[in-house]
C-alpha positions as CSV (number, residue, x, y, z in Angstrom):
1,X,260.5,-160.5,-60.1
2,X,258.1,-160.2,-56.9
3,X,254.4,-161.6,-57.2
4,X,252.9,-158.1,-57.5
5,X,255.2,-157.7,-60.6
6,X,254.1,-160.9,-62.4
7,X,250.2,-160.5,-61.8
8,X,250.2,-156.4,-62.5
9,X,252.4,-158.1,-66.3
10,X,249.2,-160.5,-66.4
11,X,247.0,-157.8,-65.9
12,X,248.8,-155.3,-68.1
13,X,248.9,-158.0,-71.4
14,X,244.9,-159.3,-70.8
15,X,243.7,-155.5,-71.0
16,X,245.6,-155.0,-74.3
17,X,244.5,-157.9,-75.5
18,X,241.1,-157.4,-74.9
19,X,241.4,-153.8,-76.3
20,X,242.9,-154.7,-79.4
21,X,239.8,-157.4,-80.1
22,X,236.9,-155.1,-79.1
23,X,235.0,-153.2,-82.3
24,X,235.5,-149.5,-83.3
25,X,232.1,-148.3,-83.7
26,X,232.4,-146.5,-87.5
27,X,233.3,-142.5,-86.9
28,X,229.8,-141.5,-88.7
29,X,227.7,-143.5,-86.1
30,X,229.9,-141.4,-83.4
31,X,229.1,-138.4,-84.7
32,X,225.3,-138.7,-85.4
33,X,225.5,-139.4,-81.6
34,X,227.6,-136.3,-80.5
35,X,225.1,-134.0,-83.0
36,X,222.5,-135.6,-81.3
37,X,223.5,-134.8,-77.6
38,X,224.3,-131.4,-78.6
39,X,220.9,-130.7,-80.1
40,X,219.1,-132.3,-77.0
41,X,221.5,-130.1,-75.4
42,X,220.5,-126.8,-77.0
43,X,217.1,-127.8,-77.0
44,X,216.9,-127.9,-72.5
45,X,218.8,-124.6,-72.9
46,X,216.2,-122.7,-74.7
47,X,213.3,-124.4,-72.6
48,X,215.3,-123.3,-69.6
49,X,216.2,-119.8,-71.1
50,X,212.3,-118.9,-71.9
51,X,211.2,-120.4,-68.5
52,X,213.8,-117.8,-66.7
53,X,212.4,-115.2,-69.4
54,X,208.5,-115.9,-68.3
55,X,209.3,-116.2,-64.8
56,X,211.0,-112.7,-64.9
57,X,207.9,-111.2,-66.6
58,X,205.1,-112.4,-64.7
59,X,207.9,-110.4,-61.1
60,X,207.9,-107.8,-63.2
61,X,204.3,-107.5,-64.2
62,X,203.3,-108.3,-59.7
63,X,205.5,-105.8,-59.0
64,X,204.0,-103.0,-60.9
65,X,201.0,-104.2,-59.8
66,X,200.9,-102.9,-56.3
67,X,199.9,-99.3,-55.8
68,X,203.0,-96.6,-54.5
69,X,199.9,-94.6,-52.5
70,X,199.5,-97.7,-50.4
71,X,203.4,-97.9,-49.7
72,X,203.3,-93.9,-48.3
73,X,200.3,-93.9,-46.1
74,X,202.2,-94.9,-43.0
75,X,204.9,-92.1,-43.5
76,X,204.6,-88.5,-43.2
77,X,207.2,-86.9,-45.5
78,X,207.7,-83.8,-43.4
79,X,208.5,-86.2,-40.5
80,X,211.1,-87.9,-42.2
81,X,212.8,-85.4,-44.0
82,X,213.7,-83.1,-40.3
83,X,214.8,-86.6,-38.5
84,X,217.5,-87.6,-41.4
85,X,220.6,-85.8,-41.1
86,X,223.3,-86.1,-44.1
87,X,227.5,-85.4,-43.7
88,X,230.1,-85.8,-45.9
89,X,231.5,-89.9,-45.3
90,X,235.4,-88.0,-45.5
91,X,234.1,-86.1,-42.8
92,X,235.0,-89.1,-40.4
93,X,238.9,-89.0,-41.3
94,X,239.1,-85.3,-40.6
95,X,240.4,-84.2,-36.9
96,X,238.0,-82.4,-34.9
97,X,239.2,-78.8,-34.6
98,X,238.6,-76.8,-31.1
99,X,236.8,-73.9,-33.6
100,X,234.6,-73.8,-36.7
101,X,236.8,-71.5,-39.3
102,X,233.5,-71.3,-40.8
103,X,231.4,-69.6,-38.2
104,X,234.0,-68.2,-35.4
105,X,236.5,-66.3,-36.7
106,X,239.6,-66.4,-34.9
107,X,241.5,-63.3,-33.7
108,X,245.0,-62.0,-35.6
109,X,247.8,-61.6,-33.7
110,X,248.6,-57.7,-35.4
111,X,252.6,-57.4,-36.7
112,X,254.9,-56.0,-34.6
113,X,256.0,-53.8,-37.8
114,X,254.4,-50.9,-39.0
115,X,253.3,-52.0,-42.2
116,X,253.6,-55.5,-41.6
117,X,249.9,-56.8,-41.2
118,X,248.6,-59.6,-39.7
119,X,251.0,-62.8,-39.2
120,X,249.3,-65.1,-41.1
């Protein structure tokens, strides 16, 4: 057996020993204790709780306190609604097309047959 082995044996045997001779506290005692925390506990959570509440009422209540007419004197409705522009976001994954099927219409190349139509 090395040193380290005898002192860590040592070490091992006092810490038992000293566990084994300390006091249990009784299991009532440890409980009035836990109940205790936990209330204290509960109690900071409520007092937290209707301090976020409060705080949330009085932004609320500023908010609705400033006045919309103040908020649309500097813009000019008309203005706004010719510069915006709106399209379609799938509009970006289609190809661009050399013609708008929508507004030119191409030209049919007629059937070679009599009653054959357009080849479409």
């Amino acid at each position: 057996m090395t040193n380290f082995d005898v002192a860590l044996k040592n070490a091992v045997r006092d810490v038992q020993a000293d566990t084994e001779s300390r006091h249990v506290p009784d299991f009532d005692r440890i409980w009035a204790a836990a109940n205790s925390r936990a209330r204290e506990s509960r109690k900071r959570q409520r007092m937290l709780a209707g301090a976020a509440a409060v705080a949330a009422v009085l932004a609320i209540a500023f908010g609705l306190r400033t006045t919309t007419e103040d908020e649309w004197r500097y813009i000019d409705a008309d203005e706004l609604l010719e510069t915006t522009s709106w399209s379609a976001p799938s509009d970006s994954l289609l190809p661009v097309h050399e013609f708008d099927i929508y507004q030119d219409i191409p030209v049919l190349i007629e059937s070679t047959e009599t009653y054959g139509g357009a080849l479409l």
